[in-house]
Backbone as a ProteinNet text record, in pm:
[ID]
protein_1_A
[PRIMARY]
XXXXXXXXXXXXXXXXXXXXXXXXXXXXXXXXXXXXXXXXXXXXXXXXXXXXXXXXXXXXXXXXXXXXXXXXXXXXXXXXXXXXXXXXXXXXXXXXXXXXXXXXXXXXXXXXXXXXXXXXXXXXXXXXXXXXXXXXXXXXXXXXXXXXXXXXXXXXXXXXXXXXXXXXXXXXXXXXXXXXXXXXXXXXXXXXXXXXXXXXXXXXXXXXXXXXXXXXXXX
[TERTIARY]
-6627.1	-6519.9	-6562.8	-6579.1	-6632.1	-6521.2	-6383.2	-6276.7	-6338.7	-6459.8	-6395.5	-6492.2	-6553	-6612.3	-6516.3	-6435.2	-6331	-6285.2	-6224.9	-6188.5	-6240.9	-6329.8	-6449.7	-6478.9	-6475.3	-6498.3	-6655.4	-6716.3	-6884.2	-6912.5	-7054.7	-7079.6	-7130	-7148.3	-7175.8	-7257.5	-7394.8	-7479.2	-7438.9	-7458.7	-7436.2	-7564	-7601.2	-7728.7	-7742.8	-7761.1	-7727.7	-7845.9	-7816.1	-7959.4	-8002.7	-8086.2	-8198.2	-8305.9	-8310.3	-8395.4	-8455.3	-8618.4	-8736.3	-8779	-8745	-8894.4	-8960.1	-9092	-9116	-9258.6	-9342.6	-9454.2	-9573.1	-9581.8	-9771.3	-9700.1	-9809.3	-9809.5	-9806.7	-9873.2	-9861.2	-9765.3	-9651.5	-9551.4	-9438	-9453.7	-9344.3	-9368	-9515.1	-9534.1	-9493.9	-9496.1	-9418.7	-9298	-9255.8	-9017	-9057.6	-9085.6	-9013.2	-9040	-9175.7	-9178	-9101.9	-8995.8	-8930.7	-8809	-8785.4	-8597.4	-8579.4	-8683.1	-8676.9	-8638.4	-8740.5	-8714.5	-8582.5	-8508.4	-8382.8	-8263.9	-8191.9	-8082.2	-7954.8	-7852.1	-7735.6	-7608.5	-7560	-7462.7	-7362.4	-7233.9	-7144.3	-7065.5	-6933.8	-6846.6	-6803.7	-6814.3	-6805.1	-6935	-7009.7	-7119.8	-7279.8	-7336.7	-7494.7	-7567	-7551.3	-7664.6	-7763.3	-7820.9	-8008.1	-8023.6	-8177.7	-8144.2	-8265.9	-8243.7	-8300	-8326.5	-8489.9	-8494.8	-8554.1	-8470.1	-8446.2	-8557.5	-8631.8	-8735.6	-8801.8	-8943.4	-8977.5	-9089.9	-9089.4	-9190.9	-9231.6	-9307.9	-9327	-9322.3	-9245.3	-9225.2	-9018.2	-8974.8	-8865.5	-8784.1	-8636.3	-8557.2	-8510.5	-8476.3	-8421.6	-8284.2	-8240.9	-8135.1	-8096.8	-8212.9	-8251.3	-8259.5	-8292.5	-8282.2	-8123.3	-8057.5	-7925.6	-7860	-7930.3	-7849.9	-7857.7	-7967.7	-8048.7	-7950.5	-7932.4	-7855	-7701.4	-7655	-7515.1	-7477.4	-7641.1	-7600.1	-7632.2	-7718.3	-7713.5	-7646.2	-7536.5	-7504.1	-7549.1	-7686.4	-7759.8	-7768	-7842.5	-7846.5	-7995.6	-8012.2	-8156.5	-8207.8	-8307.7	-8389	-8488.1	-8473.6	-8601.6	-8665.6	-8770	-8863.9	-8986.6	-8961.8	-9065.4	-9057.6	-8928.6	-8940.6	-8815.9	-8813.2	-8671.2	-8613.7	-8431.9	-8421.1	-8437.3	-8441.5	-8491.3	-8361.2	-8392.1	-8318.8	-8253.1	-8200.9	-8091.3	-8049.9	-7989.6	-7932	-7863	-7764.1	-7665.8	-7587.2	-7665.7	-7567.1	-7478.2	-7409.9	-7345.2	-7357.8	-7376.9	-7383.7	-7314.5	-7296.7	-7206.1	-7184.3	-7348	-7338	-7494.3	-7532.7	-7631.3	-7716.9	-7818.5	-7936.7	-7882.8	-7757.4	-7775.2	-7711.3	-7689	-7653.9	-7573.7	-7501	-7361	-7384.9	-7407.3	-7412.9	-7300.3	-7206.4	-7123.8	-7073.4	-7049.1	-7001.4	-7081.2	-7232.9	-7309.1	-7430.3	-7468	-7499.7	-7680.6	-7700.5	-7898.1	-7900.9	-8019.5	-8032.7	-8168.2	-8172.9	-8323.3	-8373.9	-8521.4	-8541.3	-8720	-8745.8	-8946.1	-8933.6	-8915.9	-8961.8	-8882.9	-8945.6	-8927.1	-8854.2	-8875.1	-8766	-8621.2	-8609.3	-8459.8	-8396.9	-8474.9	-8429.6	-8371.6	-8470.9	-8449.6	-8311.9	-8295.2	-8168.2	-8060.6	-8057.5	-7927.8	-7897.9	-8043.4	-8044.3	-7968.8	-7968.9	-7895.7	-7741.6	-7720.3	-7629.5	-7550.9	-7582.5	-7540	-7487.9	-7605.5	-7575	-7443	-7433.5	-7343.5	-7162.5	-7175.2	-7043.7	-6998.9	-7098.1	-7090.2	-7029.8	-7024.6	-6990.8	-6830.3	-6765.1	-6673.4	-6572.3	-6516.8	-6477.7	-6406	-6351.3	-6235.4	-6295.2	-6197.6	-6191.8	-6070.6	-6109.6	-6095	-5961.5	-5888.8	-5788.2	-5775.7	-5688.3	-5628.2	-5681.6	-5743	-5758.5	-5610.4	-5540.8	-5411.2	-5424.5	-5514.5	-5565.8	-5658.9	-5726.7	-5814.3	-5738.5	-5871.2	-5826.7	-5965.5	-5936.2	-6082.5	-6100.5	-6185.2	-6148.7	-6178.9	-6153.2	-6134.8	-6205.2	-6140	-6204.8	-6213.1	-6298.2	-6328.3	-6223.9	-6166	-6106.9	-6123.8	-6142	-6113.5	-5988.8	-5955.4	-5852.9	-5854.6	-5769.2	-5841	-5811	-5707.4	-5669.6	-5725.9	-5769.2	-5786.6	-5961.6	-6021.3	-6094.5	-6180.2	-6275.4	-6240.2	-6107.7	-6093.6	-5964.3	-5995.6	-5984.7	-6029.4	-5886.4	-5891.5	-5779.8	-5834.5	-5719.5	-5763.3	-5659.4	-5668.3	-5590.2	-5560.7	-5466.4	-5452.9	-5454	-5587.4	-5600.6	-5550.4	-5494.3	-5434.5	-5373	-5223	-5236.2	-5119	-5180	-5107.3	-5194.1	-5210.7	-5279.1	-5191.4	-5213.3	-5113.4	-5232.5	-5137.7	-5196.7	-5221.7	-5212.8	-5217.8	-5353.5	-5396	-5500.4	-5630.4	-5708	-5835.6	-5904.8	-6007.8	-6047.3	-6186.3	-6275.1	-6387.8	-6377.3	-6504.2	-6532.1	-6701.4	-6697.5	-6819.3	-6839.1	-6973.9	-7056.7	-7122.6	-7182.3	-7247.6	-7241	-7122.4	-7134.6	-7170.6	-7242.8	-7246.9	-7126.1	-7154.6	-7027.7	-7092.6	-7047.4	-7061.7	-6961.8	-6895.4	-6780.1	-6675.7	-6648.7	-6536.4	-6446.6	-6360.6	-6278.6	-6127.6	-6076	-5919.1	-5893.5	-5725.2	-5680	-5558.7	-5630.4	-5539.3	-5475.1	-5448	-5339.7	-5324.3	-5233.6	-5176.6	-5103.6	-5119.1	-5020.1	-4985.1	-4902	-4862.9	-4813.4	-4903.2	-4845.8	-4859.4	-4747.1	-4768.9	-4668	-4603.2	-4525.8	-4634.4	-4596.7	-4665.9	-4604.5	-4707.4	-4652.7	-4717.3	-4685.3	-4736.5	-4761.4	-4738.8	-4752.7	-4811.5	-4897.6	-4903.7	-4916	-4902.6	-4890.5	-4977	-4997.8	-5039.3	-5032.8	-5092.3	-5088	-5092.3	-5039.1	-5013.3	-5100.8	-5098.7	-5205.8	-5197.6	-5295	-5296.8	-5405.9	-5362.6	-5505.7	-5477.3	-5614.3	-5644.3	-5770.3	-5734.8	-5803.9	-5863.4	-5968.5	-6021.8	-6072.8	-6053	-6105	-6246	-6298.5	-6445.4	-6550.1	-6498.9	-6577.1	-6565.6	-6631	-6627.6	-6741.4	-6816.9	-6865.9	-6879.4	-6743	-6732.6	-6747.7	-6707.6	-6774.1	-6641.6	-6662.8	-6579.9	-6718.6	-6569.5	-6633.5	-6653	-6621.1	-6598	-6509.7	-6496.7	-6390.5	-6353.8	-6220.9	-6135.4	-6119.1	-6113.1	-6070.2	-5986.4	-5853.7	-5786.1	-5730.2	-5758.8	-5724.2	-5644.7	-5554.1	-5431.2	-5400.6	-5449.2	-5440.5	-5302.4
-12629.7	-12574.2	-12435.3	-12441	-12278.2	-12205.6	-12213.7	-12094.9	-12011.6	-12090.3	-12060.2	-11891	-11873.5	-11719.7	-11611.7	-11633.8	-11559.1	-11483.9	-11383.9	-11288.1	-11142.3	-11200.3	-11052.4	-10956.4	-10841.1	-10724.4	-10702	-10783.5	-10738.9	-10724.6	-10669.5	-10634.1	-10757.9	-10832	-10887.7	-10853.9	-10953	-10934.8	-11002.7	-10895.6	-10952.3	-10978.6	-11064.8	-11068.5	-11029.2	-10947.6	-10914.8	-11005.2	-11084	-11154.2	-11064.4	-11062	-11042.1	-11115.2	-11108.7	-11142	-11043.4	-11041.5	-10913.8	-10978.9	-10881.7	-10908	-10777	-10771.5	-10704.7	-10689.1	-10594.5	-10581.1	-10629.3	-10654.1	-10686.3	-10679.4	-10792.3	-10838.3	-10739.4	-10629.4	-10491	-10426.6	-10473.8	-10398.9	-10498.3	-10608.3	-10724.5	-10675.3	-10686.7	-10626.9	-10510.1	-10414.8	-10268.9	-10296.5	-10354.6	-10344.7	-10414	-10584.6	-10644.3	-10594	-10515.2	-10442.5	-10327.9	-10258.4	-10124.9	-10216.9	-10320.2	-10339.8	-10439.3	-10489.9	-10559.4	-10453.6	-10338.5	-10219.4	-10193.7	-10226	-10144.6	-10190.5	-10111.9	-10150	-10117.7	-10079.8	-9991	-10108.6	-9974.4	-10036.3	-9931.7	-10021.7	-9891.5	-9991	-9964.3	-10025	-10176.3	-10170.2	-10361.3	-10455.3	-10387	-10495.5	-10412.6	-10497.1	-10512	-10530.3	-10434.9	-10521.8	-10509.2	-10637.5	-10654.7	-10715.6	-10694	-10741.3	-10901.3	-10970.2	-11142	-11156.4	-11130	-11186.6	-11322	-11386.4	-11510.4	-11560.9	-11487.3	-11534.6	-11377.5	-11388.2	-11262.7	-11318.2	-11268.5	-11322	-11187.2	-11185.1	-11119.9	-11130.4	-11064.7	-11101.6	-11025.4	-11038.8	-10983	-11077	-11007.9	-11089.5	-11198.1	-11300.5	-11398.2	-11478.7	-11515.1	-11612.6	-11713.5	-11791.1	-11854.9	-11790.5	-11641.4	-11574.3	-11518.6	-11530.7	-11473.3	-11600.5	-11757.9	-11850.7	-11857.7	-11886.5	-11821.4	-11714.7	-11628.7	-11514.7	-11553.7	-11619.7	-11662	-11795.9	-11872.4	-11983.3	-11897.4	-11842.3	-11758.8	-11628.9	-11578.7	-11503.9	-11355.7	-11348.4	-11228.5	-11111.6	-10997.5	-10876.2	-10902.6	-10911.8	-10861.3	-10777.2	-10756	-10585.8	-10658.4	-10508.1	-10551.6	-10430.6	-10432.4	-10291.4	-10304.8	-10211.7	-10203.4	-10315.8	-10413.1	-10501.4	-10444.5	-10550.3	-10549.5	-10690.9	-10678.7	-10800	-10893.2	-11008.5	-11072.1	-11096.4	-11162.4	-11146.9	-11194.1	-11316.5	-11406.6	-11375.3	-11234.5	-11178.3	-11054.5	-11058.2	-10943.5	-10866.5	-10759.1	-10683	-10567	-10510.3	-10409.3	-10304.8	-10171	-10050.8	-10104.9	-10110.7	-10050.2	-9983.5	-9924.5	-9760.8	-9717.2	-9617.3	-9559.1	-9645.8	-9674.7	-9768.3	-9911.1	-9913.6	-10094.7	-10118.8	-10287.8	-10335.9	-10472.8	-10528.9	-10576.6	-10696.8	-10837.7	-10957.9	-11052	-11091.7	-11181.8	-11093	-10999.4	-10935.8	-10972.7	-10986.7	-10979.3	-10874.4	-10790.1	-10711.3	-10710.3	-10619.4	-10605.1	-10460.4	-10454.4	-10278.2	-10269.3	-10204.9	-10160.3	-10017	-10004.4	-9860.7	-9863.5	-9787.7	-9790.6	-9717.3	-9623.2	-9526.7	-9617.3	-9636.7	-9733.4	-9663	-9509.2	-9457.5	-9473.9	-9406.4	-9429.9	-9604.8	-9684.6	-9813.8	-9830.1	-9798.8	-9813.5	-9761.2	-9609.1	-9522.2	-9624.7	-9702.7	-9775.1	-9919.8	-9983.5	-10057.8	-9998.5	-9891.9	-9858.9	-9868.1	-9811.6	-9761.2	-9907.7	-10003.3	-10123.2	-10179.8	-10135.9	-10204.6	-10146.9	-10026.6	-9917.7	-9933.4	-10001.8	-10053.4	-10199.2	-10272	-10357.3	-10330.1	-10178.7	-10146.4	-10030.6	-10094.9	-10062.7	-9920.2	-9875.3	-9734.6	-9673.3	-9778.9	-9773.7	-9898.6	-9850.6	-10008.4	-10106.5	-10222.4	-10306.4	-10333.3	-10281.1	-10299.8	-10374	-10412.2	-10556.5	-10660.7	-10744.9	-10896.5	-10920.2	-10993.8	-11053.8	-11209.8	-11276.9	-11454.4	-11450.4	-11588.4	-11660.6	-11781.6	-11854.6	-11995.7	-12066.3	-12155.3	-12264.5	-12327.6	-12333.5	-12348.1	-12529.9	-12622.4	-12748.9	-12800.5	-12774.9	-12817.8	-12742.9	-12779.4	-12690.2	-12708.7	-12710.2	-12693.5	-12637.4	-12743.4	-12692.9	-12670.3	-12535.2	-12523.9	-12432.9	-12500.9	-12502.6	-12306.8	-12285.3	-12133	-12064.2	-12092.5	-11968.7	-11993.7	-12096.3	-12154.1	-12213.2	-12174.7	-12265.3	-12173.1	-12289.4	-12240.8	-12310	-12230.1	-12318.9	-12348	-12498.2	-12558.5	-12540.9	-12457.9	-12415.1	-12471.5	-12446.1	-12454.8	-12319.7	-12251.6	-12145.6	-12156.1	-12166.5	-12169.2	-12016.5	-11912.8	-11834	-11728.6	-11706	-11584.6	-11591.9	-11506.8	-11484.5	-11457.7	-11531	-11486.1	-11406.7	-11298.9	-11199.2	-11204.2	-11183.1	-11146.4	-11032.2	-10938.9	-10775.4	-10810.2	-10860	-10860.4	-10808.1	-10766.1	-10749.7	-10853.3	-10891.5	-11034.6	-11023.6	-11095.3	-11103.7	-11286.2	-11345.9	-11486	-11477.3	-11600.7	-11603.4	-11683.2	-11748.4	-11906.8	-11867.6	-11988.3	-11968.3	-11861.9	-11741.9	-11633.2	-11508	-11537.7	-11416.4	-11369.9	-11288.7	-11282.3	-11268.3	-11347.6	-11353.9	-11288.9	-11214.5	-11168.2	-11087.4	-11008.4	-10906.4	-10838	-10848.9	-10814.2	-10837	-10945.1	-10937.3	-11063.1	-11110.4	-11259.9	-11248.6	-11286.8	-11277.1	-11394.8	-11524.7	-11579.1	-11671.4	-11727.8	-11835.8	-11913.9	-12056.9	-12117.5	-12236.6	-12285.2	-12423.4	-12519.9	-12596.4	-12717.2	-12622.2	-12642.9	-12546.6	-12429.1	-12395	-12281.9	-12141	-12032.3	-11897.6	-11892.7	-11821.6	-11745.8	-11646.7	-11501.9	-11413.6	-11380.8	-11487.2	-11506.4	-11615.5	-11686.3	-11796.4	-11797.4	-11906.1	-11871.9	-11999.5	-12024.3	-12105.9	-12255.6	-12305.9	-12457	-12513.3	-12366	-12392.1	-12444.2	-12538.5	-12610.3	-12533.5	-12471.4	-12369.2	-12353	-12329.8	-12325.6	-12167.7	-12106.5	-11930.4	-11889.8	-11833.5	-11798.8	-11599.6	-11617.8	-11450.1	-11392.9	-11258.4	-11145.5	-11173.3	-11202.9	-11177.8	-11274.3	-11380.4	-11470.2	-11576.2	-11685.3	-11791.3	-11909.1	-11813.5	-11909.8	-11941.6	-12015.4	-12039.7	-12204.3	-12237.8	-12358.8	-12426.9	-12540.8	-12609.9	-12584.2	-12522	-12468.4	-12344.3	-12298.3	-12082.3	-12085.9	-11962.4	-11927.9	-11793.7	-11760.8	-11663.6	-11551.6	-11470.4	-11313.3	-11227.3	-11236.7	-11147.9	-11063.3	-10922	-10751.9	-10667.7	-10611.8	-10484	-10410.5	-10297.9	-10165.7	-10133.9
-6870.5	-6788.1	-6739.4	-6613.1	-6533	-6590.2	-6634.2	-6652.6	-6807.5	-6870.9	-7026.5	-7057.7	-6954.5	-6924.5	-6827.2	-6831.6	-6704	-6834.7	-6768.4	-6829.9	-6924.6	-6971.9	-6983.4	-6911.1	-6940.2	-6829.5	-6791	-6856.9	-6896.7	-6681.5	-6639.7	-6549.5	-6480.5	-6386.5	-6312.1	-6216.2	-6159.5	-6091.3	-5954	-5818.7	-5687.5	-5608.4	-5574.2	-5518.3	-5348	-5291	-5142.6	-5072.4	-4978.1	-4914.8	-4815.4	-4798.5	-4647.6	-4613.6	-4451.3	-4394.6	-4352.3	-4327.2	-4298.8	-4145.7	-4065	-3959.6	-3901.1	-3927.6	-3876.4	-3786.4	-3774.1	-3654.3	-3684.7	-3843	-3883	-4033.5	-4066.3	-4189.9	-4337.2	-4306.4	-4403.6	-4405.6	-4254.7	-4333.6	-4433.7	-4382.5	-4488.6	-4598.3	-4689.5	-4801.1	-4856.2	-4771.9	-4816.2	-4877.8	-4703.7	-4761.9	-4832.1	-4851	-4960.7	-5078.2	-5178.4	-5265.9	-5268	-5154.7	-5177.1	-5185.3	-5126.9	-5141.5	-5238.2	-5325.7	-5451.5	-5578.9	-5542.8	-5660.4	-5656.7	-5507.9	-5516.9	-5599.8	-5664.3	-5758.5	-5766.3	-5778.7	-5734.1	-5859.3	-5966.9	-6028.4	-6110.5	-6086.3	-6139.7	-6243.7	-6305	-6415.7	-6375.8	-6271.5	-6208.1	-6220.5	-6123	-6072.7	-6038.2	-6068.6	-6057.5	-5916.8	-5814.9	-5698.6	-5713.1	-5650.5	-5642.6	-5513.2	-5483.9	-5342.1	-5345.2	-5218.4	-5257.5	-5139.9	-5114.1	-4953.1	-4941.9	-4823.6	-4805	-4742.2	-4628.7	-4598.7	-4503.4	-4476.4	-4399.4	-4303.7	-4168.7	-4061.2	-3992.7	-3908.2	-3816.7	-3653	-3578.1	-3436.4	-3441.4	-3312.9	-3251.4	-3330.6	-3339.2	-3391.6	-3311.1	-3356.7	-3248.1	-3312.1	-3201.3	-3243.2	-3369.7	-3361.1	-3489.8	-3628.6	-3617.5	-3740.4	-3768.3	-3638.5	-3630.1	-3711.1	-3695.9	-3770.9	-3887.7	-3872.8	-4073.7	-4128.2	-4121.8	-4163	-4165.1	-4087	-4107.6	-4225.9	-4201	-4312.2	-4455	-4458.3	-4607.5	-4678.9	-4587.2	-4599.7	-4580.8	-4503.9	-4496.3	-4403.6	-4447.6	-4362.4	-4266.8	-4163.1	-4107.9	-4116.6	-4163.8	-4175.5	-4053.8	-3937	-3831.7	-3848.8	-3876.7	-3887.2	-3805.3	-3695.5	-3588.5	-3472	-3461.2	-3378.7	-3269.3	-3230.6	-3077.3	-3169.8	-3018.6	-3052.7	-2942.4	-2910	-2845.1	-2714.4	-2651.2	-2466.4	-2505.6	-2591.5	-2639.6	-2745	-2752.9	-2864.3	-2766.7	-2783.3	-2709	-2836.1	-2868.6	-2970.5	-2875.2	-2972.1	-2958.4	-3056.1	-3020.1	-3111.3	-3229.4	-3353.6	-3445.5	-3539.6	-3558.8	-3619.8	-3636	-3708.3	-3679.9	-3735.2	-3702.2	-3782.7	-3793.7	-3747.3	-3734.2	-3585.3	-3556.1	-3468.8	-3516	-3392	-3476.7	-3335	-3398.4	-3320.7	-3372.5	-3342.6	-3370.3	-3500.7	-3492.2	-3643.1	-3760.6	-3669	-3792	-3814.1	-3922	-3940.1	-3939.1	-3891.8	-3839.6	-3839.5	-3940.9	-3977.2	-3920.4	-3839.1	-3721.2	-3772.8	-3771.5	-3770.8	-3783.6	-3699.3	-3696.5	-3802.1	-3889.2	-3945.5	-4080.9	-4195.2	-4307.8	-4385.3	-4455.2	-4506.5	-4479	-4344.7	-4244.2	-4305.9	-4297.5	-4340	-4463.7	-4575.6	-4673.8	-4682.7	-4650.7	-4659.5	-4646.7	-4507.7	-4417.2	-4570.7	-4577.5	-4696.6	-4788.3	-4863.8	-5014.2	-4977.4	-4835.5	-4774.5	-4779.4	-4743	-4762.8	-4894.2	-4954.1	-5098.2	-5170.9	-5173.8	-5228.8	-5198.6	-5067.1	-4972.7	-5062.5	-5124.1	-5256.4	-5420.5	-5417.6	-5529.2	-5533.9	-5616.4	-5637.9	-5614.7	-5501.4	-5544	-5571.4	-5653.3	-5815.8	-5859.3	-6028.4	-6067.8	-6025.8	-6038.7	-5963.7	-6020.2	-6126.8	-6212.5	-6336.7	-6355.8	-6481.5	-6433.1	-6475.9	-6506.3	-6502.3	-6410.3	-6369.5	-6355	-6301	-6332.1	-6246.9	-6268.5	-6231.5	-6180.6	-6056.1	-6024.3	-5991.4	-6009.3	-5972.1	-5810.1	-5764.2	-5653.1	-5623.3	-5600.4	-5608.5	-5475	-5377.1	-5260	-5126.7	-5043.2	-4924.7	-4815.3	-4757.4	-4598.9	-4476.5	-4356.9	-4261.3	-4170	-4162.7	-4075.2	-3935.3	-3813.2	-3714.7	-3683.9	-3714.3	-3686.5	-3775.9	-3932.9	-4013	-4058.8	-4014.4	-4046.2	-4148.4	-4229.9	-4422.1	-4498.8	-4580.4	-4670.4	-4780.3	-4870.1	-5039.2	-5117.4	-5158.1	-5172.4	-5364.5	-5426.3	-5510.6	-5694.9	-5736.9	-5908	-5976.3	-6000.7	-6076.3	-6215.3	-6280.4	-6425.7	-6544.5	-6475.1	-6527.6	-6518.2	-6550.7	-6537.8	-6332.9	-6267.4	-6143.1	-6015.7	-5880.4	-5803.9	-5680.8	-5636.6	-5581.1	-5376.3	-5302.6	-5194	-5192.2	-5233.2	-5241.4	-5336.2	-5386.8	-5553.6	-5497.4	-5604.3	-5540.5	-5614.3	-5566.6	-5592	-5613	-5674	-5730.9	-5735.1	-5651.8	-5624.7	-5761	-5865.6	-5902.4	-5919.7	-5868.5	-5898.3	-5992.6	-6146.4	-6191.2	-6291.4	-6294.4	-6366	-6291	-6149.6	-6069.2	-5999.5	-5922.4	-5828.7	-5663.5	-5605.2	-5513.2	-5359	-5439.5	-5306.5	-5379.6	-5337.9	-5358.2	-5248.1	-5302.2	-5152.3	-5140.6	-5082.8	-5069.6	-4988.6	-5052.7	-5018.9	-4870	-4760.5	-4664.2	-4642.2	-4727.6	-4720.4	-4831.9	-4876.8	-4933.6	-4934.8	-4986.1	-4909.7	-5008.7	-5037.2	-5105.8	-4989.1	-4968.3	-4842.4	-4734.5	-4635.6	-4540.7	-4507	-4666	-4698.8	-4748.2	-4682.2	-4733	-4843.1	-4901.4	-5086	-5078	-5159.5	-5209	-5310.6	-5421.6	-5568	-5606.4	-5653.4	-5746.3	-5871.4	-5924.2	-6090.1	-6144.6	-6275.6	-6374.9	-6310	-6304.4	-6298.8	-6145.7	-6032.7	-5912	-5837.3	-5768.4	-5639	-5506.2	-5437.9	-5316.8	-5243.3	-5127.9	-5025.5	-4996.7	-5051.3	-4990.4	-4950.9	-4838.1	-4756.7	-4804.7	-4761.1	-4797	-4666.8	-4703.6	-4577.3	-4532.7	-4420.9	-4414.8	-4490.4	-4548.9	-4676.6	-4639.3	-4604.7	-4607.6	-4683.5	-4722.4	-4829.5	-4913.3	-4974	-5102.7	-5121.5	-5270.4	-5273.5	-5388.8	-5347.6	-5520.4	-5631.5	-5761.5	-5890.5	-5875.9	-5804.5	-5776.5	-5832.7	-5890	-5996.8	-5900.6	-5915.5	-5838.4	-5997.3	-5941.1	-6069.6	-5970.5	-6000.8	-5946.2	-5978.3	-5974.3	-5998.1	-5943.4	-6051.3	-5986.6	-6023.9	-5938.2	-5959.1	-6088.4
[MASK]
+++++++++++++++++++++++++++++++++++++++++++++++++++++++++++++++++++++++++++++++++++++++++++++++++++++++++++++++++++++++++++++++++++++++++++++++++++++++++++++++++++++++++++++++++++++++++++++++++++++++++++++++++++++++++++

């Protein structure tokens, strides 16, 4: 039973993915030995970083898909992005494609920096509160307005829309963040409780899976 580790405060490891591209083969070797060293952890959670794959050449579209099916950041060091990629500014050292995140920079320090800078936005800045419940998540959904929705079991305790939330496969955690809806059938709730059957939806997250376990926290 995935529930019978819930509830322990012990620290949890988040694995951040990336993808590398960059200008010549000497530099893949650099980053991926500088953003493997990298580590970042406070009273919650553990980041480390996990790159998914690394090439050399301009970023392209295809890496823009790659990155959406794995959940990842692009690191482009020393490249462009390619004609079939239309970003938009969205802050210093990165660029923002479909609201998805690409950290650019010729000069490898500057990167690394935007890298920690990333990781750190992963870690907690409070604690996360009380252990208030857990739920299992049962099955996947598609819905056409909110789009996946995890049709879930409340194995303890209370799940709150206000909660702060911690998703973990396996014992890791894979997502932290917050529940923007709930629902029993096709009634809203802002509470669930023990035993309850519910489809919830999260901020910004959609990849979760049946057998994720939900941890929900209040201030």
């Amino acid at each position: 039973d995935p529930s019978t580790h819930i509830g322990k405060n012990e620290i949890k490891t988040i694995y951040s993915n990336y993808i590398i591209k960059c200008d010549k083969q000497g530099s893949i070797e650099v980053l991926k030995n500088c953003m493997l060293k990298l580590q970042k952890e406070d009273s919650i959670c553990k980041i480390k970083n996990k790159i998914i794959y690394a090439d050399i050449g301009n970023v392209t579209s295809s890496d823009i898909k790659y990155a959406t099916s794995f959940n990842a950041t692009i690191i482009a060091f020393g490249v462009k992005l390619s004609n079939d990629i239309k970003g938009s500014k969205n802050s210093k050292g990165s660029k923002n494609h479909n609201n998805y995140p690409i950290i650019y920079s010729n000069v490898l320090y500057e990167l690394i920096e935007n890298v920690e800078k990333e990781m750190e936005k992963k870690l907690s800045k409070k604690p996360m509160g009380e252990l208030k419940g857990t739920a299992q998540i049962l099955k996947v959904f598609n819905i056409s307005k909110l789009g996946k929705v995890a049709g879930c079991i409340v194995k303890k305790g209370t799940i709150s829309i206000n909660s702060n939330i911690r998703i973990l496969r396996n014992d890791k955690v894979i997502y932290m963040g917050k529940i923007i809806s709930i629902k029993i059938v096709k009634e809203e709730k802002t509470q669930v409780t023990e035993a309850d059957e519910c489809g919830i939806g999260f901020d910004n997250f959609l990849d979760f899976e049946p057998n994720d376990i939900i941890e929900a926290y209040e201030n």
